[in-house]
SEPA-933378 format. One record per atom (N, C-alpha, C): x, y, z; atom name; residue number from 1; residue in three letters. Coordinates in steps of 0.1 Angstrom, whole numbers, plus 5000, padded with zeros to 4 digits. Layout:
N
{{X; Y; Z}; 'CA'; NUM; 'ALA'}
...
//
This chain:
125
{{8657; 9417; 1158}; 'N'; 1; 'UNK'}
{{8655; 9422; 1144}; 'CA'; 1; 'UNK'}
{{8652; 9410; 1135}; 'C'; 1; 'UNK'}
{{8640; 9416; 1128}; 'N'; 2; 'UNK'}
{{8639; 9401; 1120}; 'CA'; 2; 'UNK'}
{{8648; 9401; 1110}; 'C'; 2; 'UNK'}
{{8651; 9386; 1107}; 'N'; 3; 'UNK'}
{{8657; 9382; 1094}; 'CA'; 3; 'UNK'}
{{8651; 9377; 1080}; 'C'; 3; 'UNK'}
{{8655; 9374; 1069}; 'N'; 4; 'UNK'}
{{8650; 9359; 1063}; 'CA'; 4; 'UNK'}
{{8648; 9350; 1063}; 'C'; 4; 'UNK'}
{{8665; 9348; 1074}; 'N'; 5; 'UNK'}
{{8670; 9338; 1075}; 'CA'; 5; 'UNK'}
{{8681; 9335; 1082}; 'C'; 5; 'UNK'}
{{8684; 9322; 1088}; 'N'; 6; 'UNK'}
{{8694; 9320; 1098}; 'CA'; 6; 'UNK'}
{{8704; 9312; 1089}; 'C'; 6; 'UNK'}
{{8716; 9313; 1089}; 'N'; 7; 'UNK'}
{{8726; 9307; 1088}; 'CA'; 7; 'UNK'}
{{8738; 9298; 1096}; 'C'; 7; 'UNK'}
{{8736; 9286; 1103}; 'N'; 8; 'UNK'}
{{8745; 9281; 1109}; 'CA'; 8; 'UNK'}
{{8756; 9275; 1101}; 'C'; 8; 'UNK'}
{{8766; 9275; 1101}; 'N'; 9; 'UNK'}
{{8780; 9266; 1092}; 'CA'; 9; 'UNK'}
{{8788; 9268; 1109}; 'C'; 9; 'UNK'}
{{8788; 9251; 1108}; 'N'; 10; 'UNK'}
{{8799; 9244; 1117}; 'CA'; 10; 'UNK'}
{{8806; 9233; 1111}; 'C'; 10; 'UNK'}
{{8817; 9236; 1119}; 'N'; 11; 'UNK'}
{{8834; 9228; 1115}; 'CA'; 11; 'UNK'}
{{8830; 9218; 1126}; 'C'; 11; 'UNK'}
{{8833; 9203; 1127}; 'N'; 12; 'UNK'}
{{8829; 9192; 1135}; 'CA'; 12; 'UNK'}
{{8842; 9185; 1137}; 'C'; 12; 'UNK'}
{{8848; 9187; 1142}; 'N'; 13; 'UNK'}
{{8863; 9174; 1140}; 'CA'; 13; 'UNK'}
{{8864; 9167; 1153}; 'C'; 13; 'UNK'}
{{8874; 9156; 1152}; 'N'; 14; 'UNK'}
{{8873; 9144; 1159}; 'CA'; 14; 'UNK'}
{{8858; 9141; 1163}; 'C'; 14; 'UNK'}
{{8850; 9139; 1154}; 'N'; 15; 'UNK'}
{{8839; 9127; 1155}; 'CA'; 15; 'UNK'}
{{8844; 9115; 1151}; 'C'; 15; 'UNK'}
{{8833; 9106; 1157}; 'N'; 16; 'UNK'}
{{8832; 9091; 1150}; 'CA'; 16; 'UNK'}
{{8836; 9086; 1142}; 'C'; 16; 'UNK'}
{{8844; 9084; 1135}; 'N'; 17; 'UNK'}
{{8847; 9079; 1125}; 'CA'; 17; 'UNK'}
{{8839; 9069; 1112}; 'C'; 17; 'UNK'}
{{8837; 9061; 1127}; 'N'; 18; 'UNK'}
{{8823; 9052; 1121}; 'CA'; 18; 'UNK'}
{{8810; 9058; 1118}; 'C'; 18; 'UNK'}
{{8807; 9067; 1123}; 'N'; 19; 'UNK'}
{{8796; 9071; 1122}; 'CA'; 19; 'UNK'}
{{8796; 9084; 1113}; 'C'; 19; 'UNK'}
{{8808; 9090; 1104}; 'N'; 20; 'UNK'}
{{8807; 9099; 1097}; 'CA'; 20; 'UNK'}
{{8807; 9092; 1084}; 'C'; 20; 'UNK'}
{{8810; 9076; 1088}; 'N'; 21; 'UNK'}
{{8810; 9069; 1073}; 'CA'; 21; 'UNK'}
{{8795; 9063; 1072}; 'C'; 21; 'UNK'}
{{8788; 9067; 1081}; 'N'; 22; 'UNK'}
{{8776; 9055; 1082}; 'CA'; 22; 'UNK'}
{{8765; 9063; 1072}; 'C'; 22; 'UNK'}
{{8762; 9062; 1061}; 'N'; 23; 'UNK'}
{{8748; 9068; 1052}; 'CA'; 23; 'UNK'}
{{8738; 9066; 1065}; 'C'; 23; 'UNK'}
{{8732; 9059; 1064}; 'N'; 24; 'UNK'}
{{8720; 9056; 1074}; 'CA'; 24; 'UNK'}
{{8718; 9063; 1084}; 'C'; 24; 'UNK'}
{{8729; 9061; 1094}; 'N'; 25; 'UNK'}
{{8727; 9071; 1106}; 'CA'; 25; 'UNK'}
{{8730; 9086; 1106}; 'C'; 25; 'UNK'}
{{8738; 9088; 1096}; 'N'; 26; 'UNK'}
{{8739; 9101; 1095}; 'CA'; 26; 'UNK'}
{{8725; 9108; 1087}; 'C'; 26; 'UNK'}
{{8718; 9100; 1076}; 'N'; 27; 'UNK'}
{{8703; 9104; 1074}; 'CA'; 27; 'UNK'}
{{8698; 9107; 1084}; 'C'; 27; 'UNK'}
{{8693; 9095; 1094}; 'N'; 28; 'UNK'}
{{8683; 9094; 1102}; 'CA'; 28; 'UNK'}
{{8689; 9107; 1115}; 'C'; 28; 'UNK'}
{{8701; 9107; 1116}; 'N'; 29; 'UNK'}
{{8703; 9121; 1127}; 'CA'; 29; 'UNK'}
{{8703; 9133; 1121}; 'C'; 29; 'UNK'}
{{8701; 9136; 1106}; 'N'; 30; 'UNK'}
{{8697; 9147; 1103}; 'CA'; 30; 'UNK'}
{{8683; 9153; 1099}; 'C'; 30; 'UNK'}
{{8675; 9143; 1094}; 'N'; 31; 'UNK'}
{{8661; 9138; 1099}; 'CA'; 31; 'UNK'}
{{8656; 9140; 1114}; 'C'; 31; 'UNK'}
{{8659; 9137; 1122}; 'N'; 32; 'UNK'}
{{8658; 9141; 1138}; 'CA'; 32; 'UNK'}
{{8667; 9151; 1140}; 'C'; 32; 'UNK'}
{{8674; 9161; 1131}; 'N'; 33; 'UNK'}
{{8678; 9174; 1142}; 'CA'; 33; 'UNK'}
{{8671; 9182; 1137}; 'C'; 33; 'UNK'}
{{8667; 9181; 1122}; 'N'; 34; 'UNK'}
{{8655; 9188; 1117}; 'CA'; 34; 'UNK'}
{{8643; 9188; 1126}; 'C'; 34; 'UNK'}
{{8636; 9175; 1128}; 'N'; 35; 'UNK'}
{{8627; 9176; 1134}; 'CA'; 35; 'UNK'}
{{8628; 9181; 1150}; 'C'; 35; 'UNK'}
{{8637; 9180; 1156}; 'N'; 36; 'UNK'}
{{8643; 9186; 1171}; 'CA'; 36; 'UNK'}
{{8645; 9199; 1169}; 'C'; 36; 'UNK'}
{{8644; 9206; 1163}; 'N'; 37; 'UNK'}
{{8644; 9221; 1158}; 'CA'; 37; 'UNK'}
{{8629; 9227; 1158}; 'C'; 37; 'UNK'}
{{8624; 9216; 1150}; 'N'; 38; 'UNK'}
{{8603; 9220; 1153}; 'CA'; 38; 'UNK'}
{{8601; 9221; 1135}; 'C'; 38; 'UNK'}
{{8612; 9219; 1128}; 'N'; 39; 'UNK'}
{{8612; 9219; 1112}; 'CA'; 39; 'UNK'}
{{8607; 9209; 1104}; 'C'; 39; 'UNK'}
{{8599; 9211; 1092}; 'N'; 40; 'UNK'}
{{8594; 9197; 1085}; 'CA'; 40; 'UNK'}
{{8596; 9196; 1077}; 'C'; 40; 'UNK'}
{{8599; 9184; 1075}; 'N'; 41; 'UNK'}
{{8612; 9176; 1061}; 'CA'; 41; 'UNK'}
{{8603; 9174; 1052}; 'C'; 41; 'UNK'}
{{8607; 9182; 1038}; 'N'; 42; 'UNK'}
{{8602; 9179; 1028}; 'CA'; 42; 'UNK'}
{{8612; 9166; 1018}; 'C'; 42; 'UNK'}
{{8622; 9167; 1020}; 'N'; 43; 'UNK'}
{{8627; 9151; 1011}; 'CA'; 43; 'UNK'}
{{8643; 9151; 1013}; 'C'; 43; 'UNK'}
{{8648; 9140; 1015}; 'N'; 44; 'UNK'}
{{8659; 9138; 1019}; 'CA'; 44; 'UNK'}
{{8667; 9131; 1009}; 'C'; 44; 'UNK'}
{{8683; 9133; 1007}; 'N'; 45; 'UNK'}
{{8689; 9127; 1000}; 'CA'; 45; 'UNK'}
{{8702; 9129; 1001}; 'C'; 45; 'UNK'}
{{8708; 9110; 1007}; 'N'; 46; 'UNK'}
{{8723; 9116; 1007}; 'CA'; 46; 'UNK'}
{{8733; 9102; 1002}; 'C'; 46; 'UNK'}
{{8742; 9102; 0998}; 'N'; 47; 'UNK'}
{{8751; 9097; 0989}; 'CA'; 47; 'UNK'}
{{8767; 9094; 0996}; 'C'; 47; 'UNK'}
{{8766; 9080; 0993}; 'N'; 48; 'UNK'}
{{8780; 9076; 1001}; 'CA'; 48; 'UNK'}
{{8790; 9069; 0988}; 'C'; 48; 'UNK'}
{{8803; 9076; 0994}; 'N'; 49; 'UNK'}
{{8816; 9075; 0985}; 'CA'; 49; 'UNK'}
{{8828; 9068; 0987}; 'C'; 49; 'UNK'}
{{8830; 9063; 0979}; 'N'; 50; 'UNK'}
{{8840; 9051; 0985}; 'CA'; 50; 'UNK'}
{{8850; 9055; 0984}; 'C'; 50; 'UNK'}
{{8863; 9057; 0990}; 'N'; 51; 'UNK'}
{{8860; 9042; 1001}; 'CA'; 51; 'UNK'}
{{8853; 9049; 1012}; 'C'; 51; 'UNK'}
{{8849; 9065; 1015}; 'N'; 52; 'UNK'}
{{8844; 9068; 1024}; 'CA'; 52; 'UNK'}
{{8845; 9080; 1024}; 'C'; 52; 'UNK'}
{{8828; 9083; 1032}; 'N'; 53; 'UNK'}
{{8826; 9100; 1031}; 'CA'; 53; 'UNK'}
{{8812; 9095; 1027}; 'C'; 53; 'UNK'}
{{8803; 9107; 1034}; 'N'; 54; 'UNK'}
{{8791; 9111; 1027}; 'CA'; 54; 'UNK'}
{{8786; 9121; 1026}; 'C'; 54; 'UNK'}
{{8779; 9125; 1015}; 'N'; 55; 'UNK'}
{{8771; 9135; 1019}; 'CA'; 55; 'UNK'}
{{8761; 9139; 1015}; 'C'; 55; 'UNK'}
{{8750; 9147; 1018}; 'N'; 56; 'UNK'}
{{8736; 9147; 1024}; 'CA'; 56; 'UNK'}
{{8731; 9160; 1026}; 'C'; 56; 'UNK'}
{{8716; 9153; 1018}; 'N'; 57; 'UNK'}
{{8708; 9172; 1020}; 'CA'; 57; 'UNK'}
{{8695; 9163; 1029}; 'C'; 57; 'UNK'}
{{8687; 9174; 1036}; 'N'; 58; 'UNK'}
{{8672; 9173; 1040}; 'CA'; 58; 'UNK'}
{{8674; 9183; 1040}; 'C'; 58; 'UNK'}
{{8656; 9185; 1031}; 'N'; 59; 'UNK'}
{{8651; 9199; 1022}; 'CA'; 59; 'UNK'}
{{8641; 9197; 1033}; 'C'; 59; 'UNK'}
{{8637; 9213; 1039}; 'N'; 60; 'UNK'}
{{8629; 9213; 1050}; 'CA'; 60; 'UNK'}
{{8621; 9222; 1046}; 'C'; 60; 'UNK'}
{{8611; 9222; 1051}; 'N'; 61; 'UNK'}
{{8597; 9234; 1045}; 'CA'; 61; 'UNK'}
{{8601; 9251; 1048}; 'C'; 61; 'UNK'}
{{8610; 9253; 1060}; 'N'; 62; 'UNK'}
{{8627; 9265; 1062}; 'CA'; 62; 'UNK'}
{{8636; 9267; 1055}; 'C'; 62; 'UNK'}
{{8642; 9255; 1048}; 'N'; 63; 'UNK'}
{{8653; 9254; 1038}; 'CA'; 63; 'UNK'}
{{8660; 9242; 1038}; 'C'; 63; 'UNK'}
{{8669; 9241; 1049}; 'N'; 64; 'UNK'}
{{8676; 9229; 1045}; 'CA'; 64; 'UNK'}
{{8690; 9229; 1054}; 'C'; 64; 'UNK'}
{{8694; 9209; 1061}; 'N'; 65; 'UNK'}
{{8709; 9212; 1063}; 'CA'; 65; 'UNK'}
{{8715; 9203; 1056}; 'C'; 65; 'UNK'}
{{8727; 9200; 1057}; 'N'; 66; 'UNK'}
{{8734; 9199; 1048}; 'CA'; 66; 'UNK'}
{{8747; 9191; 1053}; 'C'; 66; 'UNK'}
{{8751; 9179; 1049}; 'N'; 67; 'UNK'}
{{8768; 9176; 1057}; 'CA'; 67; 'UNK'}
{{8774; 9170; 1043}; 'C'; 67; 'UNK'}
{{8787; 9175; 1048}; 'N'; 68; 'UNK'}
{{8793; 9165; 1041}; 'CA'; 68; 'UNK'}
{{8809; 9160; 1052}; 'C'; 68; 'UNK'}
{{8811; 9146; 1052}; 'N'; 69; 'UNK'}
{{8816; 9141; 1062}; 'CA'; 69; 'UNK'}
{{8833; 9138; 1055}; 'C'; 69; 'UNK'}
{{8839; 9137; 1062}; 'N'; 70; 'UNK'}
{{8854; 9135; 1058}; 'CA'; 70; 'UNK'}
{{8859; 9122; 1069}; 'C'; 70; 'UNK'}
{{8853; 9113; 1070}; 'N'; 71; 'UNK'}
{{8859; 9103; 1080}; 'CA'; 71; 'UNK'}
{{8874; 9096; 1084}; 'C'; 71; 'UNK'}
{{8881; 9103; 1069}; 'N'; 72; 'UNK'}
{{8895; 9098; 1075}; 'CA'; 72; 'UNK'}
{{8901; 9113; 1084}; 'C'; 72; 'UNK'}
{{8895; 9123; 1084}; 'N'; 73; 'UNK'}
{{8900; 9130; 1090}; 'CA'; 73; 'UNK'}
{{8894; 9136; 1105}; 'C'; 73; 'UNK'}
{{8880; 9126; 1105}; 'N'; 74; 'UNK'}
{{8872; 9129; 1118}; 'CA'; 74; 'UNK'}
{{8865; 9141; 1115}; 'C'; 74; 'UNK'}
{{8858; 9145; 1102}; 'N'; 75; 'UNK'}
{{8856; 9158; 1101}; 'CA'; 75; 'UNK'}
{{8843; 9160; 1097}; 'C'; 75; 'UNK'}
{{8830; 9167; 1100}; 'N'; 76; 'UNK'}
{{8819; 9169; 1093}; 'CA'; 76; 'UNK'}
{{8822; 9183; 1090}; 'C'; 76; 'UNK'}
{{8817; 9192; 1079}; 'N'; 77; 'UNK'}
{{8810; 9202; 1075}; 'CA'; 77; 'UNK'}
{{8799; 9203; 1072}; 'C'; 77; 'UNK'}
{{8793; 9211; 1085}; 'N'; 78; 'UNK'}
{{8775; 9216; 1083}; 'CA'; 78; 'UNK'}
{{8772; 9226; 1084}; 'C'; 78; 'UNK'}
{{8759; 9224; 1077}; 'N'; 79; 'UNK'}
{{8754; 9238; 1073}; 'CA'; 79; 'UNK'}
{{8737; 9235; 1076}; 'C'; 79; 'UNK'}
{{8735; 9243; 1084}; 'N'; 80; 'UNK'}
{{8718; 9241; 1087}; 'CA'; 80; 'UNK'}
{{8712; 9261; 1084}; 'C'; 80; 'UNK'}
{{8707; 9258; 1075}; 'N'; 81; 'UNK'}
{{8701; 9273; 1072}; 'CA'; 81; 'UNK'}
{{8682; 9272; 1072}; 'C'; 81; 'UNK'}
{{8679; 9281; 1080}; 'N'; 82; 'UNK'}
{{8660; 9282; 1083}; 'CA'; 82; 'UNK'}
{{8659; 9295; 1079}; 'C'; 82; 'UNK'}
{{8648; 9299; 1074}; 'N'; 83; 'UNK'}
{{8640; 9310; 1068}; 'CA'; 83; 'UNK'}
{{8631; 9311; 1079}; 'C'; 83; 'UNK'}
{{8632; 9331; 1083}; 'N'; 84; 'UNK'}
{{8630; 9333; 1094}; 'CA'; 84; 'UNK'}
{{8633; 9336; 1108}; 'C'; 84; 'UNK'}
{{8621; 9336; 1117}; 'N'; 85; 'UNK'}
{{8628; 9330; 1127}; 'CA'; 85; 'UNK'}
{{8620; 9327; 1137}; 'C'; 85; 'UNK'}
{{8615; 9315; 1137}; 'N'; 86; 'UNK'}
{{8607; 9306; 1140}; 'CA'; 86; 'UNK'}
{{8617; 9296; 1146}; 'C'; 86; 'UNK'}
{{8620; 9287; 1136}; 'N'; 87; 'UNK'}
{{8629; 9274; 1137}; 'CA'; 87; 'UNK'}
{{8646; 9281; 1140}; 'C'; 87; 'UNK'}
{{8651; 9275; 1148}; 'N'; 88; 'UNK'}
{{8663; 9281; 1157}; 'CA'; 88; 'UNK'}
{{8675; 9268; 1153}; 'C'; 88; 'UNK'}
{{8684; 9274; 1138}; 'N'; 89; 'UNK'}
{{8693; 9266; 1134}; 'CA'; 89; 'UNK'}
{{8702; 9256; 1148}; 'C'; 89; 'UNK'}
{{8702; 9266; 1158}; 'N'; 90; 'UNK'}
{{8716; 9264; 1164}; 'CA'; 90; 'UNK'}
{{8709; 9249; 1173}; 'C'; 90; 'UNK'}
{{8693; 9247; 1173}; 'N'; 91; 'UNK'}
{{8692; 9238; 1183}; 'CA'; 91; 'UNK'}
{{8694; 9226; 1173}; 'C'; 91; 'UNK'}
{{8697; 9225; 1158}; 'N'; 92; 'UNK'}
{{8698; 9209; 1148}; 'CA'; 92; 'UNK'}
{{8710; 9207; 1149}; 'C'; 92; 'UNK'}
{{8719; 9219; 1151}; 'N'; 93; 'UNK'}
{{8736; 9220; 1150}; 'CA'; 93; 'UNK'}
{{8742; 9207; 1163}; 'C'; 93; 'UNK'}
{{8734; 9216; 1174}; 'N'; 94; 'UNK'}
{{8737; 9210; 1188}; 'CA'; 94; 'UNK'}
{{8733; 9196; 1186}; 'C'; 94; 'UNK'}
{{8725; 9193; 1183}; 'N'; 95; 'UNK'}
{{8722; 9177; 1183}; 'CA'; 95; 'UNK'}
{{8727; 9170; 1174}; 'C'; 95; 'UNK'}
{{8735; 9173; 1160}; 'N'; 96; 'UNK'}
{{8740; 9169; 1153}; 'CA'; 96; 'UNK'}
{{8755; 9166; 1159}; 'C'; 96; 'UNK'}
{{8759; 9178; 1166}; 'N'; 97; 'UNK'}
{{8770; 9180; 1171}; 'CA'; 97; 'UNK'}
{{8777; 9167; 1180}; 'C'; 97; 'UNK'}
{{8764; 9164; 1191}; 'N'; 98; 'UNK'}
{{8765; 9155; 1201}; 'CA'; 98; 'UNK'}
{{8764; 9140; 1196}; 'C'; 98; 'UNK'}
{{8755; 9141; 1188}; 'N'; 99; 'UNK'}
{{8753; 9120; 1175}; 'CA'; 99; 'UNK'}
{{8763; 9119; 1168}; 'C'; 99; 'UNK'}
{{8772; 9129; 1168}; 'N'; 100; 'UNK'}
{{8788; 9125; 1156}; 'CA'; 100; 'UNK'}
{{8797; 9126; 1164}; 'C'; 100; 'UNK'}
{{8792; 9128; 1179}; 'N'; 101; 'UNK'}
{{8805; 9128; 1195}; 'CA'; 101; 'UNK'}
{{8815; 9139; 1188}; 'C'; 101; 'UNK'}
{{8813; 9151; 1179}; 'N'; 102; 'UNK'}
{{8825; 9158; 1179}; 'CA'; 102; 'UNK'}
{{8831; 9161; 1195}; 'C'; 102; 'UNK'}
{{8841; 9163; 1192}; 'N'; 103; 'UNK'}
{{8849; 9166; 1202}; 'CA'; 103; 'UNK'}
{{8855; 9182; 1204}; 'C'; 103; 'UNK'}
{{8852; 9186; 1189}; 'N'; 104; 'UNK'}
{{8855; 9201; 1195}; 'CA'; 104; 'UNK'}
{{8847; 9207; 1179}; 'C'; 104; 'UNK'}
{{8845; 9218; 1182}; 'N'; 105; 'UNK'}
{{8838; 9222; 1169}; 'CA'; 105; 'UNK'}
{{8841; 9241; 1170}; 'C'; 105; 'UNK'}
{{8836; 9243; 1157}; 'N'; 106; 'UNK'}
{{8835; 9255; 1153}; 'CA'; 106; 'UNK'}
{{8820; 9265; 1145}; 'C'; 106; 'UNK'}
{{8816; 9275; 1155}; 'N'; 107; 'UNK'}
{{8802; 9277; 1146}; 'CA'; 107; 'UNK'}
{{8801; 9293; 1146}; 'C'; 107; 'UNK'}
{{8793; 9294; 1135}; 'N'; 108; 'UNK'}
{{8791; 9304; 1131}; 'CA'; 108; 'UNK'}
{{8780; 9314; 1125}; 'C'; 108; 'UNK'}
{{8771; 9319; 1125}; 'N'; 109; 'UNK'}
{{8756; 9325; 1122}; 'CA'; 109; 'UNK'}
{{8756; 9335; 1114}; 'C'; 109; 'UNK'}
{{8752; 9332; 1105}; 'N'; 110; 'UNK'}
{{8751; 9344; 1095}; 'CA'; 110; 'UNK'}
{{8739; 9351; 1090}; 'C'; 110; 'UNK'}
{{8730; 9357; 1098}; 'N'; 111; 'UNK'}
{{8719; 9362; 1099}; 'CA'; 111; 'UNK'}
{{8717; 9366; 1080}; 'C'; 111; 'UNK'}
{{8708; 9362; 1072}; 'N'; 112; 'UNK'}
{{8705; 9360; 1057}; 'CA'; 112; 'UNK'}
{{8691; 9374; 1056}; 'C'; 112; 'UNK'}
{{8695; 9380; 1045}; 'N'; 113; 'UNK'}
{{8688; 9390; 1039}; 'CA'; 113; 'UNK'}
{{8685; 9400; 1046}; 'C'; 113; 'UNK'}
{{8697; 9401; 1050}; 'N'; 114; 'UNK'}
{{8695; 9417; 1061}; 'CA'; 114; 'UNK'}
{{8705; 9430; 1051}; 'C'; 114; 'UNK'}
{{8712; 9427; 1043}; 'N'; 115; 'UNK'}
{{8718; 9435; 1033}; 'CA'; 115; 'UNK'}
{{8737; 9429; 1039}; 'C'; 115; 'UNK'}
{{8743; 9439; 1045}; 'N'; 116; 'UNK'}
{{8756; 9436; 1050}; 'CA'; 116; 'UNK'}
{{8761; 9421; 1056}; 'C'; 116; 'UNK'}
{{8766; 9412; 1055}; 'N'; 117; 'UNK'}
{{8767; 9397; 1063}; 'CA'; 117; 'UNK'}
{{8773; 9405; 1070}; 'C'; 117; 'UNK'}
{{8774; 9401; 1082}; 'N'; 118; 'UNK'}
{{8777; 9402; 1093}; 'CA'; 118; 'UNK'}
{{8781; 9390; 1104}; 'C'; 118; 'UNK'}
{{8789; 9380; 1105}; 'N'; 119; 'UNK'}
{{8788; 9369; 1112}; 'CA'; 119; 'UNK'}
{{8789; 9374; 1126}; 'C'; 119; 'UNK'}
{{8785; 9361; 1132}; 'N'; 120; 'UNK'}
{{8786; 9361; 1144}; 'CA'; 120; 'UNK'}
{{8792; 9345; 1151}; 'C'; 120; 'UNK'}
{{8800; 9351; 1158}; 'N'; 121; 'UNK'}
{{8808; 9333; 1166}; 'CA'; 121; 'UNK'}
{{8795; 9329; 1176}; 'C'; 121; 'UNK'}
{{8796; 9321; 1173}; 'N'; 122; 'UNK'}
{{8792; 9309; 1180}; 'CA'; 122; 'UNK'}
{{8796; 9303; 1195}; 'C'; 122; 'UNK'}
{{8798; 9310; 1207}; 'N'; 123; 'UNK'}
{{8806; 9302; 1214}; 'CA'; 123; 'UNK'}
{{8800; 9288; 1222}; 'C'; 123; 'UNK'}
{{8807; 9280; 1223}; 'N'; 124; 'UNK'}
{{8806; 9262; 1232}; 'CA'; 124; 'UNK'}
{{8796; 9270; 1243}; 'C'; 124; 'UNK'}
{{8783; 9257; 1246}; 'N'; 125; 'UNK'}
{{8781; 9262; 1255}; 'CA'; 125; 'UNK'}
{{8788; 9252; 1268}; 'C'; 125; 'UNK'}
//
């Protein structure tokens, strides 16, 4: 059934610590899960907080994902949403998932402009 739009929101915990505090790498791996999806970045922009935490948009020609990182608690919250369904949220999730080493996560799909939300679990593959 077509959509508008896809909705991924995943819970990320026990990641990296270092790497949920890293601005840089966390850009550049959201920049390549955009692009690992087949999606093209229209402008990126993300902001680090002291003493720690970031967080981060890339605006994609689809829409956009989204983190915001919690590193004293090992935690990302993302959100990768595409228009359509062309571009397949769940493959930016997976590669986000694996560059921040979570260790266990939580996801969920919320198929956008169909009237009713309706989620759907996500299970590990």
């Amino acid at each position: 059934m077509d959509t508008m739009g896809r909705h991924v929101i995943a819970e990320l915990w026990e990641c990296n610590i270092d790497l949920l505090n890293d601005m840089e790498t966390l850009e550049r791996t959201f920049v390549n899960a955009a692009l690992k999806a087949g999606a093209e970045v229209r402008e990126v922009a993300f902001h680090k907080f002291a003493p720690f935490g970031v967080s981060g948009v890339v605006i994609i020609s689809e829409s956009h994902l989204t983190i915001h990182s919690f590193p004293e608690h090992g935690y990302a919250s993302i959100d990768v949403y595409t228009c359509g369904n062309i571009i397949d949220p769940n493959v930016a999730v997976a590669y986000i998932e694996e560059q921040l080493e979570a260790k266990s996560s939580e996801k969920i799909e919320v198929p956008r402009g169909m009237g009713a939300v309706q989620i759907k679990n996500i299970k590990a593959q």
